[in-house]
mmCIF file as Biopython writes it, N, C-alpha, C and O atoms, coordinates in Angstrom:
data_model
#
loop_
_atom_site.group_PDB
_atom_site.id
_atom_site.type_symbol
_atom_site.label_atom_id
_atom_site.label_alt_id
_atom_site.label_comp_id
_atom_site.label_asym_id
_atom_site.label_entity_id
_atom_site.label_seq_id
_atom_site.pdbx_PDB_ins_code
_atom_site.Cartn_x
_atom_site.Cartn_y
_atom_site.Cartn_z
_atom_site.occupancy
_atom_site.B_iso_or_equiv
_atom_site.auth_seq_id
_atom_site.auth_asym_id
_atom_site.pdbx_PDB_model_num
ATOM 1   N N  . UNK A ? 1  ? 101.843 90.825  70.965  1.0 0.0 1  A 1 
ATOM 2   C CA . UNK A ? 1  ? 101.032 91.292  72.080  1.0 0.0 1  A 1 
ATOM 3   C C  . UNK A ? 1  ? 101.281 90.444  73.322  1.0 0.0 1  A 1 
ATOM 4   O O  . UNK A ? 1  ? 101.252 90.851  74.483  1.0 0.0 1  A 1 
ATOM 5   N N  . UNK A ? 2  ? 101.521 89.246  72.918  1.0 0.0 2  A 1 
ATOM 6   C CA . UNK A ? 2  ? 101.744 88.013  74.560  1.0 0.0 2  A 1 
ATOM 7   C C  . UNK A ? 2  ? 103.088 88.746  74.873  1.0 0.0 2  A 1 
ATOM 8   O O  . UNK A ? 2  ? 103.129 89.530  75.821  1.0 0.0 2  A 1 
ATOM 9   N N  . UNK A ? 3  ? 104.227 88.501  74.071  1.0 0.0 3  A 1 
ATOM 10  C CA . UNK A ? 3  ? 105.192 89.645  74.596  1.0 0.0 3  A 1 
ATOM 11  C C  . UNK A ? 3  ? 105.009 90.594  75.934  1.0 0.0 3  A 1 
ATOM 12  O O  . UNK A ? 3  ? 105.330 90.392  77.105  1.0 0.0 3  A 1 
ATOM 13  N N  . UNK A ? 4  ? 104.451 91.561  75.374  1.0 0.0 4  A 1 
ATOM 14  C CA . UNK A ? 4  ? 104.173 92.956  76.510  1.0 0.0 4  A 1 
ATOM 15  C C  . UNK A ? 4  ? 103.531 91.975  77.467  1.0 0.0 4  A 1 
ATOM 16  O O  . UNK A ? 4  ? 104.262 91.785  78.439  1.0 0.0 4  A 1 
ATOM 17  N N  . UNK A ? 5  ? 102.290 91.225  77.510  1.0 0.0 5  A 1 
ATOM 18  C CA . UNK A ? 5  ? 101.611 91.327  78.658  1.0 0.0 5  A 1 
ATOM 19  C C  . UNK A ? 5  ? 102.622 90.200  79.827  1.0 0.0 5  A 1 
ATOM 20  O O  . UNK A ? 5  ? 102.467 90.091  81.044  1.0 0.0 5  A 1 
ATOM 21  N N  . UNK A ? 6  ? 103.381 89.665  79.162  1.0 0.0 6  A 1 
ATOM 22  C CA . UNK A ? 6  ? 104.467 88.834  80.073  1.0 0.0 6  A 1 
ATOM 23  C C  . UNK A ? 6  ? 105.598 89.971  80.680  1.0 0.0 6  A 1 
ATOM 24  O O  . UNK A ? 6  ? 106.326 89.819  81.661  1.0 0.0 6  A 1 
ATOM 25  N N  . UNK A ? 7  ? 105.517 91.028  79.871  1.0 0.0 7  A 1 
ATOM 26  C CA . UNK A ? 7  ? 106.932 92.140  80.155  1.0 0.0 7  A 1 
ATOM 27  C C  . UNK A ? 7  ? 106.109 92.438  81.283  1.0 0.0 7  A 1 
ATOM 28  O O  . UNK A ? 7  ? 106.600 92.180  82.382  1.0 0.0 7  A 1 
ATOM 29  N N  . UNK A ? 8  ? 104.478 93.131  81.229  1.0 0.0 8  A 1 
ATOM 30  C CA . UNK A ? 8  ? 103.898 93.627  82.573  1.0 0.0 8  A 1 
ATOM 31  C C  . UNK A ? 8  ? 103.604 92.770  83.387  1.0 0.0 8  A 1 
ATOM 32  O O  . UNK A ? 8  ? 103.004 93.325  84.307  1.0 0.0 8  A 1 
ATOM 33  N N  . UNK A ? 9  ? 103.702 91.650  83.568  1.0 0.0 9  A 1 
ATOM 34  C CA . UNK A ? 9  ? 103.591 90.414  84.639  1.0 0.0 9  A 1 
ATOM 35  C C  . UNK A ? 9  ? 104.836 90.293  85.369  1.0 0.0 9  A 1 
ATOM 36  O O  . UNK A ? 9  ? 104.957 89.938  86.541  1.0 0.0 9  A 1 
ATOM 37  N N  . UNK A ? 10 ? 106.163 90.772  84.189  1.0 0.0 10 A 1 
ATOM 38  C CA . UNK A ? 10 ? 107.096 90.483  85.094  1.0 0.0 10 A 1 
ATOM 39  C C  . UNK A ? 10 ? 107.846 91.281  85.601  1.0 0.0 10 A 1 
ATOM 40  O O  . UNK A ? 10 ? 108.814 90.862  86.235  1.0 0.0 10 A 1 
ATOM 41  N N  . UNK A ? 11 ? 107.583 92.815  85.446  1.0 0.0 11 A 1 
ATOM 42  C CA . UNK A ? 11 ? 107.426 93.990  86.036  1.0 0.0 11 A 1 
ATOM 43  C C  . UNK A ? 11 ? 106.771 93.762  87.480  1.0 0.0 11 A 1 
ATOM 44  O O  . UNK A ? 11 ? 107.514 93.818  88.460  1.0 0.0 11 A 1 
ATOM 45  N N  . UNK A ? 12 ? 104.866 93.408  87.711  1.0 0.0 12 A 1 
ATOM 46  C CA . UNK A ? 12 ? 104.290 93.400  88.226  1.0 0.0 12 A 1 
ATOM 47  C C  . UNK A ? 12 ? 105.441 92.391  89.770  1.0 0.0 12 A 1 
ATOM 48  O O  . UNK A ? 12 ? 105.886 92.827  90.831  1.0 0.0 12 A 1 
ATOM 49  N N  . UNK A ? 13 ? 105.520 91.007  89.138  1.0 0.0 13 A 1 
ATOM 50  C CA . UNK A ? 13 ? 106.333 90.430  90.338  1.0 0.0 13 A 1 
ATOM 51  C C  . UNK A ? 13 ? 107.489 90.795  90.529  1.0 0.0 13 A 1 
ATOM 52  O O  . UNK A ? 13 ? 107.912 90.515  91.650  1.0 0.0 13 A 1 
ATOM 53  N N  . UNK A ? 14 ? 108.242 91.366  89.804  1.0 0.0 14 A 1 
ATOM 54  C CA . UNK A ? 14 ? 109.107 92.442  90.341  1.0 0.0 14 A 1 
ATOM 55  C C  . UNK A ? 14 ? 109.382 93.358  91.850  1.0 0.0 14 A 1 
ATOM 56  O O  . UNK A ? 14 ? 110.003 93.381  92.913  1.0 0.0 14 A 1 
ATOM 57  N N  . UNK A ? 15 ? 108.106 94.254  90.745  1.0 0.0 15 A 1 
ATOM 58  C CA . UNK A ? 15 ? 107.714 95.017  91.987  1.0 0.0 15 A 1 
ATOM 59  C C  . UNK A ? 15 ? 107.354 94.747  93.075  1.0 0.0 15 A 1 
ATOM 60  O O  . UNK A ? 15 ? 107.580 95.596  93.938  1.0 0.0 15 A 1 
ATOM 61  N N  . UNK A ? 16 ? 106.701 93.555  93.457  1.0 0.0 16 A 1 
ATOM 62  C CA . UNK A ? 16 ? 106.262 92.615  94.303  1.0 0.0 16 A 1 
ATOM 63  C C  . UNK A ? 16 ? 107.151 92.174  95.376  1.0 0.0 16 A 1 
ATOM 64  O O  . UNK A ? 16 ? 107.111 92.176  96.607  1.0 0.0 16 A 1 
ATOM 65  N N  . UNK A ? 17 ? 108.077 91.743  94.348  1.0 0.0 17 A 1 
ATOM 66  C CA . UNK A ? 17 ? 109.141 91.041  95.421  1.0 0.0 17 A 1 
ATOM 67  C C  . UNK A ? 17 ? 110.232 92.582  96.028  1.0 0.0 17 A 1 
ATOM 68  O O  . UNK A ? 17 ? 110.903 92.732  97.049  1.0 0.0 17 A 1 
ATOM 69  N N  . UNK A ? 18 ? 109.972 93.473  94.866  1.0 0.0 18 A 1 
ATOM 70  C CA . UNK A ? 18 ? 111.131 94.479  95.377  1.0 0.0 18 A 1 
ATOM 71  C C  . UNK A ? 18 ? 110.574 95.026  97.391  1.0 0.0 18 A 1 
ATOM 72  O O  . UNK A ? 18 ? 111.223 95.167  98.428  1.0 0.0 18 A 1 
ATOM 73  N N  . UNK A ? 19 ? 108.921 95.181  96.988  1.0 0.0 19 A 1 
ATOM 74  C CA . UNK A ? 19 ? 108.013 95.528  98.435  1.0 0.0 19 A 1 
ATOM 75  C C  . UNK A ? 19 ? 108.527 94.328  99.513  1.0 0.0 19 A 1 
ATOM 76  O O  . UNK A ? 19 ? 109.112 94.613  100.558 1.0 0.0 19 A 1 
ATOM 77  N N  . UNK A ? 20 ? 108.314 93.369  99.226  1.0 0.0 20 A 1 
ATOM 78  C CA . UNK A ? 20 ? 108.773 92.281  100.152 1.0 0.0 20 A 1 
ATOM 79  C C  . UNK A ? 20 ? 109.757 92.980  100.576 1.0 0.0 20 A 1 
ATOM 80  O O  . UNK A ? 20 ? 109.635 93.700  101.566 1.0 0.0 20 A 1 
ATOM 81  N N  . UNK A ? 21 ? 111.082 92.861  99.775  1.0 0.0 21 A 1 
ATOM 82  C CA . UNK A ? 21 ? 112.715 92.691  100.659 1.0 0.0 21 A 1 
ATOM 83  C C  . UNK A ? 21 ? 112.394 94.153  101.526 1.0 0.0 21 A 1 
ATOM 84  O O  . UNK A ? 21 ? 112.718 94.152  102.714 1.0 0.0 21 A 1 
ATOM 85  N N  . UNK A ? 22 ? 111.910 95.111  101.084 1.0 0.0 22 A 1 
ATOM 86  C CA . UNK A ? 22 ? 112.101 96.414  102.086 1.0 0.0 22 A 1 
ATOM 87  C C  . UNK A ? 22 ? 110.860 96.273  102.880 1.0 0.0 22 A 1 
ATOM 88  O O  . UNK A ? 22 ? 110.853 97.250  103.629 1.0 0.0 22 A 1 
ATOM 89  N N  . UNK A ? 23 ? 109.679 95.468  103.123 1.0 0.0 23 A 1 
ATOM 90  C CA . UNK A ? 23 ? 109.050 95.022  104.443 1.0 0.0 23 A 1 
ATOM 91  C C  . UNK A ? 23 ? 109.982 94.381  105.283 1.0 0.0 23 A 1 
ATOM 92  O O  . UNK A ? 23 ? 110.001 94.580  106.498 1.0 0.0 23 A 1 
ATOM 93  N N  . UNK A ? 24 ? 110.763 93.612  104.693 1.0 0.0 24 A 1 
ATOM 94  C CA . UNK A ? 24 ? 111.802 92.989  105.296 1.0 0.0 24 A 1 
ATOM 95  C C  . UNK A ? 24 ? 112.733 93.519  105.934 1.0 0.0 24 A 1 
ATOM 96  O O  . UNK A ? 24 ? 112.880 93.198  107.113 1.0 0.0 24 A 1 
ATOM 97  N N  . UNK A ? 25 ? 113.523 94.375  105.388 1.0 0.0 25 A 1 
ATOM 98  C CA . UNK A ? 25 ? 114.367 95.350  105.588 1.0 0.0 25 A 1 
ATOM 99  C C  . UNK A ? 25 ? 114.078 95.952  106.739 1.0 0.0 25 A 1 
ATOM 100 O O  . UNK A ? 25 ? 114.801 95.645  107.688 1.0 0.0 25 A 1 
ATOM 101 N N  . UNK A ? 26 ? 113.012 96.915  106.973 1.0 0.0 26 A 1 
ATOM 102 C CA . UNK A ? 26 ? 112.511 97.583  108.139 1.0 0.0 26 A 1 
ATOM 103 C C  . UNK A ? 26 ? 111.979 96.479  109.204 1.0 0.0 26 A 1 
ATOM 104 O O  . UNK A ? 26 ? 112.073 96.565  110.428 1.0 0.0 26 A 1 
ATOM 105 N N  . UNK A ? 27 ? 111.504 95.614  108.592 1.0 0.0 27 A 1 
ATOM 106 C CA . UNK A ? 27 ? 111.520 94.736  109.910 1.0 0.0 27 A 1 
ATOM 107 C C  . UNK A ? 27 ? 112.767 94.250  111.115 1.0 0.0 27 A 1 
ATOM 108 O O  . UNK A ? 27 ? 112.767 94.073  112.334 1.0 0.0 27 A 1 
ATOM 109 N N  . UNK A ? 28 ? 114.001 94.138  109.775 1.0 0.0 28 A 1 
ATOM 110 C CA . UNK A ? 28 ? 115.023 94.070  110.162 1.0 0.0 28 A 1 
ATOM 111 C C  . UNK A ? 28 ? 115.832 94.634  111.390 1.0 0.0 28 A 1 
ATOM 112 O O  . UNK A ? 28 ? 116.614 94.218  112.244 1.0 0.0 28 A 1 
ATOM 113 N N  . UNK A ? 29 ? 114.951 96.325  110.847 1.0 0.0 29 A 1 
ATOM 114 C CA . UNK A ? 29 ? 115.925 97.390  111.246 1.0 0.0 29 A 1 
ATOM 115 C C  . UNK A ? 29 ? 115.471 97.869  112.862 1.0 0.0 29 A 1 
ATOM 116 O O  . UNK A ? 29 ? 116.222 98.570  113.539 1.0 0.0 29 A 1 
ATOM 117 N N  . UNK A ? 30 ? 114.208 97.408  113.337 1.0 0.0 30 A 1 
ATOM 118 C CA . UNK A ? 30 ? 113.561 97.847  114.507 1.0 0.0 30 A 1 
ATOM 119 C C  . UNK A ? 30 ? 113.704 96.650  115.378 1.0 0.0 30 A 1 
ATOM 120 O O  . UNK A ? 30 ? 114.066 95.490  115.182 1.0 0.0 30 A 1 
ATOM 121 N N  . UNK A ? 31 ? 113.282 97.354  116.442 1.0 0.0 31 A 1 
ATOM 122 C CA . UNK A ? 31 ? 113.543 96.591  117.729 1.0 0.0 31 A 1 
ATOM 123 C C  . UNK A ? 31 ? 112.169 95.538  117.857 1.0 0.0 31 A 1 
ATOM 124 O O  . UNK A ? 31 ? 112.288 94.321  117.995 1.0 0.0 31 A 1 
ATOM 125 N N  . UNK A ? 32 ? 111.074 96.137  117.795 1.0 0.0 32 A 1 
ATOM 126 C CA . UNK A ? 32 ? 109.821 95.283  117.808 1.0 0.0 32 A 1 
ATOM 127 C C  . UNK A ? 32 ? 108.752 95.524  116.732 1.0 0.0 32 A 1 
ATOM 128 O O  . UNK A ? 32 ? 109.112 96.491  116.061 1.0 0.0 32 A 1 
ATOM 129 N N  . UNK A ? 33 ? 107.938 95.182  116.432 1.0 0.0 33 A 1 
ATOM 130 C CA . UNK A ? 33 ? 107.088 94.802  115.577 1.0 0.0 33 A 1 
ATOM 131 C C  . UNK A ? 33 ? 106.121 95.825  115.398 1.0 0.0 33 A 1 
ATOM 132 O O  . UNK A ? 33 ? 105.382 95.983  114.427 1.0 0.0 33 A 1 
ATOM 133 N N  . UNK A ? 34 ? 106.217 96.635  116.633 1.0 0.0 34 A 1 
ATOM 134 C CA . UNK A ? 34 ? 105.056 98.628  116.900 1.0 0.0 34 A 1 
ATOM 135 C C  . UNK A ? 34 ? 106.125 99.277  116.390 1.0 0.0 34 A 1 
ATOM 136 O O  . UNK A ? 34 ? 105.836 100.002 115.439 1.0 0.0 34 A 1 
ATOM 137 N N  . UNK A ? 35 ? 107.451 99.259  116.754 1.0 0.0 35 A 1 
ATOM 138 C CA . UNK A ? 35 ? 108.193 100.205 115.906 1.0 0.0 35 A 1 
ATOM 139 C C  . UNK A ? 35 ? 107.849 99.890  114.279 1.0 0.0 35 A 1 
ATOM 140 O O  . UNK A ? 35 ? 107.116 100.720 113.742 1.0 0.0 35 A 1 
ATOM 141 N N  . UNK A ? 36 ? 108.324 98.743  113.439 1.0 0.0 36 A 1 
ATOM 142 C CA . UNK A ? 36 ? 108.348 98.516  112.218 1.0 0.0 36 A 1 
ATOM 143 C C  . UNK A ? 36 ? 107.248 99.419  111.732 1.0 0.0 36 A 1 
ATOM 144 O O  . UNK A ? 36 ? 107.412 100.363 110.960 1.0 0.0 36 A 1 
ATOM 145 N N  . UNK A ? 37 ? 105.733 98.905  112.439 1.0 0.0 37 A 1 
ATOM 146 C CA . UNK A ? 37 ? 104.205 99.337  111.907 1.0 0.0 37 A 1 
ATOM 147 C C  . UNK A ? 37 ? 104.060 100.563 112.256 1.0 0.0 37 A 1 
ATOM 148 O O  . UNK A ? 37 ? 102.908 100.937 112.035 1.0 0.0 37 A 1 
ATOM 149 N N  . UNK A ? 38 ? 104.701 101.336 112.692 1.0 0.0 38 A 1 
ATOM 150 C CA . UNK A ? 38 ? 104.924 102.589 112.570 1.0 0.0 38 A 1 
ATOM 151 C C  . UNK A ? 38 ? 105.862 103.459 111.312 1.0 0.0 38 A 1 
ATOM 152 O O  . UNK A ? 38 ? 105.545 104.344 110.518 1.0 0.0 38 A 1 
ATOM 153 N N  . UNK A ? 39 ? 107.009 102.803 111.552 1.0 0.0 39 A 1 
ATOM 154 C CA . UNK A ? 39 ? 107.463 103.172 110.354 1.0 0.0 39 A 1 
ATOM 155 C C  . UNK A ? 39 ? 107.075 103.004 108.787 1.0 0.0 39 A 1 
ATOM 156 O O  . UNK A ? 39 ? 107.383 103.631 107.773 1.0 0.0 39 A 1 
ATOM 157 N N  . UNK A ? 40 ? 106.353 102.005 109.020 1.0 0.0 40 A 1 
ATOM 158 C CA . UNK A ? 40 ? 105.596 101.550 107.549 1.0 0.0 40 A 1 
ATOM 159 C C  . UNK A ? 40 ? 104.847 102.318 107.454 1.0 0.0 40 A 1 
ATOM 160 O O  . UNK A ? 40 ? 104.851 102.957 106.401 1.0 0.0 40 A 1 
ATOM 161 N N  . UNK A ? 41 ? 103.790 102.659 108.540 1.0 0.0 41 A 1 
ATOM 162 C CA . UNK A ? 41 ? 102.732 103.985 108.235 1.0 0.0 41 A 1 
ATOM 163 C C  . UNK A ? 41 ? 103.110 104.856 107.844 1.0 0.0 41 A 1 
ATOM 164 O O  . UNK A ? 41 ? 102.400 105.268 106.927 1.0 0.0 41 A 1 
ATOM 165 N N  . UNK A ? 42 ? 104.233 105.666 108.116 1.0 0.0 42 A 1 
ATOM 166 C CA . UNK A ? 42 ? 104.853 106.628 108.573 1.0 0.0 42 A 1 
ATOM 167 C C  . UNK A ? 42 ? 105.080 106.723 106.951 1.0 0.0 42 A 1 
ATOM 168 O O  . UNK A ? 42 ? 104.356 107.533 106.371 1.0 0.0 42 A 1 
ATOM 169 N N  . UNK A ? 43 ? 105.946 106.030 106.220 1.0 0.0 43 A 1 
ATOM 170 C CA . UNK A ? 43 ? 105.918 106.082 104.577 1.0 0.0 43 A 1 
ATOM 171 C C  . UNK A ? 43 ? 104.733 105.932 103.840 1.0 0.0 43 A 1 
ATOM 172 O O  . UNK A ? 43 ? 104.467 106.605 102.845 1.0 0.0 43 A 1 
ATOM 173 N N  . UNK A ? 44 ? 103.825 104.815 104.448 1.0 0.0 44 A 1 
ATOM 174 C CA . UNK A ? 44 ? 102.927 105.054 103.487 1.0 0.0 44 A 1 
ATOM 175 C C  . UNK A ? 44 ? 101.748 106.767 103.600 1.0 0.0 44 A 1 
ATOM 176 O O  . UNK A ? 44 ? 100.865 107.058 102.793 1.0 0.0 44 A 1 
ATOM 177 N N  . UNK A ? 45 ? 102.061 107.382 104.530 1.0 0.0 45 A 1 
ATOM 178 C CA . UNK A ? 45 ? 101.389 108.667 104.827 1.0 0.0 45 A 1 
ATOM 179 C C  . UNK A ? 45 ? 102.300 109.634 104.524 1.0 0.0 45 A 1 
ATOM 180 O O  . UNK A ? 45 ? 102.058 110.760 104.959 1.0 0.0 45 A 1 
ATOM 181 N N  . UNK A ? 46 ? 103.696 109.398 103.621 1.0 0.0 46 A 1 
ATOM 182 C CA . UNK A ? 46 ? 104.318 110.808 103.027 1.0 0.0 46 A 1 
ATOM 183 C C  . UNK A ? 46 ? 103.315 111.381 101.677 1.0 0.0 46 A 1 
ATOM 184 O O  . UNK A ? 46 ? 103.606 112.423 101.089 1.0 0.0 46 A 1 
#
């Protein structure tokens, strides 16, 4: 059972870090900081 709940912990920071690099990413990709927070809305409202 400790097994799994370490498999879903390390899933969990996974996923975690996967959100980071593509906050990152789009931060990357725009000119200023209203573009980015737009585009972030913009996905999280598909």
């Amino acid at each position: 059972m400790e097994e799994e709940i370490n498999i879903g912990e390390l899933l969990i920071q996974i996923t975690e870090e996967n959100q980071t690099r593509k906050i990152l990413a789009l931060l990357n990709e725009y000119k200023n900081l209203e573009e980015a927070k737009e585009k972030v809305e913009a996905l999280l409202n598909k």
